[in-house]
C-alpha positions as CSV (number, residue, x, y, z in Angstrom):
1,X,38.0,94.3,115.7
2,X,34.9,94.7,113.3
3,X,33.6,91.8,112.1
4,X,30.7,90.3,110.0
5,X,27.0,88.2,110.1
6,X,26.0,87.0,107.1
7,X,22.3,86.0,107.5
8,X,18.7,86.6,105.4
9,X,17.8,89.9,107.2
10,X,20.1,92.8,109.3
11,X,20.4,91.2,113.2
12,X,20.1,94.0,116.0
13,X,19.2,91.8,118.8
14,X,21.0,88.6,118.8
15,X,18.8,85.8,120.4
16,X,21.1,82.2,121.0
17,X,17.9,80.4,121.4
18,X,17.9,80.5,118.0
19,X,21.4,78.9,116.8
20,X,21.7,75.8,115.6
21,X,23.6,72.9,117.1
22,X,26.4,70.7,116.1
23,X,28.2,73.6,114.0
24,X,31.8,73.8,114.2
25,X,32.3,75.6,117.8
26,X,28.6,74.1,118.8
27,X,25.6,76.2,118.8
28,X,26.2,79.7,119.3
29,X,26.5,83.1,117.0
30,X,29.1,82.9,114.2
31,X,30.7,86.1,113.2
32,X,34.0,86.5,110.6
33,X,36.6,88.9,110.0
34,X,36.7,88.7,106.4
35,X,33.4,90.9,105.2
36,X,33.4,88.7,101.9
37,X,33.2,85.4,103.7
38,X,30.0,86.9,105.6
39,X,28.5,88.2,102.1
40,X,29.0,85.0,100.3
41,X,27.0,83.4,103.3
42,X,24.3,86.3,103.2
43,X,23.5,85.6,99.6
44,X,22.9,81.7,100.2
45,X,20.9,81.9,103.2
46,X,18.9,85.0,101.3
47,X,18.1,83.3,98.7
48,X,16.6,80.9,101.0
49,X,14.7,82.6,102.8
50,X,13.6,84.7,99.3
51,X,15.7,88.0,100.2
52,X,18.9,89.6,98.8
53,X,20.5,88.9,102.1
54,X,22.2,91.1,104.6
55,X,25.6,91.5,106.0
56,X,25.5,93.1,109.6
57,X,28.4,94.8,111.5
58,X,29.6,94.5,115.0
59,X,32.8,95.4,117.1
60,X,34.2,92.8,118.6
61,X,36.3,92.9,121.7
62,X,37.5,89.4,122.3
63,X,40.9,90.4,122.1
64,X,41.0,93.1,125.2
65,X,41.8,92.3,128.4
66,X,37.9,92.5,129.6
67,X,36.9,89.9,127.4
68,X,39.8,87.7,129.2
69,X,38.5,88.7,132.5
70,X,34.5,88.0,132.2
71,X,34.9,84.9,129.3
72,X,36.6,81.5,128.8
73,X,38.2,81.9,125.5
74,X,39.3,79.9,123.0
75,X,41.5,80.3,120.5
76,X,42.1,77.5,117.4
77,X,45.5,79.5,115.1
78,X,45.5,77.2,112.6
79,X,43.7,74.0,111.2
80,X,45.3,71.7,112.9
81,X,44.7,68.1,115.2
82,X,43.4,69.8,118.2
83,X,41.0,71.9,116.0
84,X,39.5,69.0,114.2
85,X,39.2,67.2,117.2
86,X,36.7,69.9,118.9
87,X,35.0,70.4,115.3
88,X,34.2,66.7,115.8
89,X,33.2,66.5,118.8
90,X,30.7,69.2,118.3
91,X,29.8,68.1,115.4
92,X,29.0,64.3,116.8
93,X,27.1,66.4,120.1
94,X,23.9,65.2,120.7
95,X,21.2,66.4,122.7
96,X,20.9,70.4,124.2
97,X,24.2,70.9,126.4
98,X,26.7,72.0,125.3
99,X,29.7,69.7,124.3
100,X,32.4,72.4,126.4
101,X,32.3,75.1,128.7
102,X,33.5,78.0,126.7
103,X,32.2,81.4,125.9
104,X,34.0,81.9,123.1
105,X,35.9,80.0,120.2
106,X,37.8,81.3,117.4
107,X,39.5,79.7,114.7
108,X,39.0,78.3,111.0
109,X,35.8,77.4,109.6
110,X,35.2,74.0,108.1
111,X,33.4,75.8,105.0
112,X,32.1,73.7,101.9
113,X,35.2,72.4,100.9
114,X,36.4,70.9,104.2
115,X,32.8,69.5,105.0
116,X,32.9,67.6,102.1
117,X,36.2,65.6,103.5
118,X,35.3,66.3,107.3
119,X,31.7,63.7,106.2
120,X,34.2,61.7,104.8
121,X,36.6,61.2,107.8
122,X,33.5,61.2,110.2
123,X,32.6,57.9,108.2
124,X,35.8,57.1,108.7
125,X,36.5,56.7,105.0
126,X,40.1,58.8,105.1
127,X,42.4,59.3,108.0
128,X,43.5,61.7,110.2
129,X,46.6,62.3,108.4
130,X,45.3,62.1,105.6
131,X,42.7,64.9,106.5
132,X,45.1,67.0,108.0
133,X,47.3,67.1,104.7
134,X,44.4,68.0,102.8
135,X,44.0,70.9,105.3
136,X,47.5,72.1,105.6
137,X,47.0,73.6,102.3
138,X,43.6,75.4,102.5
139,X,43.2,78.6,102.2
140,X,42.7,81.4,105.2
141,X,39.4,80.9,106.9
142,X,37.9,82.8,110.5
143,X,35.2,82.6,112.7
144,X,34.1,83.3,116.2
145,X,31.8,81.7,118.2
146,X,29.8,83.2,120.6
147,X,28.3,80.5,123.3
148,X,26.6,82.1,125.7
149,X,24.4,85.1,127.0
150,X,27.8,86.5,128.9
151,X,29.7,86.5,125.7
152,X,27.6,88.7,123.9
153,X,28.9,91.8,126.4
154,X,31.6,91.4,124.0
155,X,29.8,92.3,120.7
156,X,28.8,96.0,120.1
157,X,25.8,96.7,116.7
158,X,27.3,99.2,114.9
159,X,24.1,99.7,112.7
160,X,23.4,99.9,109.5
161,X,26.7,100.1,107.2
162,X,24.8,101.9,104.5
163,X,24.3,104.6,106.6
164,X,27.4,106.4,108.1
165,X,25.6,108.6,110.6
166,X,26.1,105.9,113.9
167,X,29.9,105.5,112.5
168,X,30.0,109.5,113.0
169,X,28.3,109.7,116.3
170,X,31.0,107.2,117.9
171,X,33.2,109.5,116.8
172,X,32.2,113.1,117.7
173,X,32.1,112.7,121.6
174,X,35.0,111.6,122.0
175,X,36.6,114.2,119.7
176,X,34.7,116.9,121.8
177,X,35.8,115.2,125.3
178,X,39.6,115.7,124.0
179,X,38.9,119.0,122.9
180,X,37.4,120.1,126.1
181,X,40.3,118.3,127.6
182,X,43.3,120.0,126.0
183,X,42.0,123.1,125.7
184,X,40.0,124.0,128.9
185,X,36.7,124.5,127.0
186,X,32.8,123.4,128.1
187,X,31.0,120.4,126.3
188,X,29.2,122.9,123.7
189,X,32.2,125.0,122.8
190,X,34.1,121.5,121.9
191,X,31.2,120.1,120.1
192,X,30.4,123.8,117.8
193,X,34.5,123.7,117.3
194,X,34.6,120.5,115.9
195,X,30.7,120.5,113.6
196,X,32.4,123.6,112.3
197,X,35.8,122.7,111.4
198,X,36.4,121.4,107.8
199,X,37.8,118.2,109.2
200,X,34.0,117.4,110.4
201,X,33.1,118.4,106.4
202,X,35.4,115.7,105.6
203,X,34.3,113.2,107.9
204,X,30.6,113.5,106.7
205,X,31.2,112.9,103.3
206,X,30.7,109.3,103.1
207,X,33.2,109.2,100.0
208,X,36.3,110.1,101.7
209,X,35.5,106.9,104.1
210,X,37.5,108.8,107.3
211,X,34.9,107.4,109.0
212,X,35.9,103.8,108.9
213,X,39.6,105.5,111.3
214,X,39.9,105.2,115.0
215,X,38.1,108.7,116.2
216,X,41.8,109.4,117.6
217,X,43.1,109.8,114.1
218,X,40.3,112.4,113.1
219,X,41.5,114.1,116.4
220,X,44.8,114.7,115.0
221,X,43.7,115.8,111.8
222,X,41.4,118.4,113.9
223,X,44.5,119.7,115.9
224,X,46.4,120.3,112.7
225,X,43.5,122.2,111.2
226,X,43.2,123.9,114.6
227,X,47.0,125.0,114.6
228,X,47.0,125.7,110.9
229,X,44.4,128.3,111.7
230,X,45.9,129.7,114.5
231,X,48.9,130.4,113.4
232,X,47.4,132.1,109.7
C-alpha cells in the first residue's frame, strides 16, 4: 500500500528519536493513505518551518503476512469506544515509555476537528456518548503508526515522486526476470527486449502515468506487444 508523510522537508531516513509524544497512537512516525491528508499537513508544518513543505512516499507492508509475523499490530476500523480510549490514554502518557507495546497502530486520526472536542472531553466537559455521536458522523480519516525501530522493516522510500526514474527501476528487473523466465533467455537479452519494446516508450513517458501499475501489469502489456510482433 503507498502511503504519505507530510512534513517541512522530503524524509529519506526516518529517525524515531525524533517523534513527539502523546500523539494519537503515542510517539512514533505517522504515515496516511490519503495523499491530500499528508499535503494539507505538509503545507502547515512548511509554513512553519519557512518552506513550501514536502509530501514523501513510502510502501507500506503492514498488511502482508511478514508484517504479522515480525510486528504486534494494531488495527482501530472505525472511531469508536476502544479507539478513543487508546487515543486518551496516549494522549494523558507521561514520561518516555511508551503507554503499549505495539509496533504498529492504524486507525482514524483525531485531526483539528475532533481535538477540539477530544480537549473538551479530556476536561471532562462532554461525555463519552456524547463524544462518540459527534464522531459517528465524521468524515473518513487514516493513519499509521509506526512505534519502533522493528517496525520500520515495514516501510520501503520510494524516492522522490517528481521524479519517475526509481518508480521505473522497480519495475524493469522484474519485467526482465519474467522474461528470462518464460522464454529461456540470459539477463541482458531480457533487459535489451524490454528497453527496446514500445511498451518501455510508454512506461517512460511520465504522462501516461503506467508507472504508478503493479510491474506485473506492464508485463502483460509487454507479452501482447511481444505476440503482436510475432505473429506480423
Amino acid at each position: 500500500m503507498r502511503v504519505y508523510h507530510g512534513s517541512y522537508t522530503e524524509v529519506r531516513h526516518i529517525d524515531l528519536s525524533k517523534s513527539k509524544p502523546q500523539k494519537d497512537f503515542g510517539k512514533g512516525f505517522y504515515v496516511t493513505k490519503f495523499r491530500h491528508h499528508a499535503e494539507t499537513w505538509a503545507k502547515i508544518i512548511g509554513e512553519k518551518n519557512n518552506t513550501e513543505g514536502f509530501v514523501t512516499e513510502f510502501d507500506s507492508a503492514v498488511e502482508t503476512d511478514f508484517a504479522k509475523n515480525i510486528c504486534q499490530i494494531k488495527h482501530f476500523e472505525k472511531y469508536d469506544e476502544e479507539w478513543l480510549d487508546f487515543v486518551v490514554m496516549n494522549r494523558r502518557k507521561r514520561g518516555g515509555a511508551s503507554a503499549h507495546d505495539y509496533d504498529v497502530i492504524e486507525g482514524p486520526v483525531a485531526d483539528d476537528k475532533v481535538q477540539f472536542t477530544l480537549r473538551a472531553y479530556l476536561r471532562e466537559e462532554i461525555s463519552k456518548e456524547k463524544f462518540l455521536k459527534m464522531l459517528s458522523r465524521h468524515e473518513e480519516t487514516h493513519q499509521i503508526c509506526f512505534c519502533t525501530l522493528n517496525s520500520l522493516q515495514l516501510l520501503d522510500y520510494v524516492g522522490n515522486p517528481a521524479n519517475i526514474n526509481y518508480e521505473i527501476s522497480q519495475i524493469v528487473d522484474p519485467v526482465a526476470e519474467r522474461l528470462m523466465l518464460e522464454n529461456k533467455i540470459d539477463e541482458s537479452q531480457a533487459t535489451e527486449l524490454f528497453y527496446n519494446s514500445q511498451t518501455f516508450t510508454h512506461l517512460a513517458d511520465e504522462t501516461t502515468k503506467l508507472y504508478e501499475k503493479p510491474w506485473q501489469e506492464i508485463y502483460e502489456m509487454l507479452k501482447e506487444e511481444l505476440n503482436r510482433k510475432e505473429n506480423q
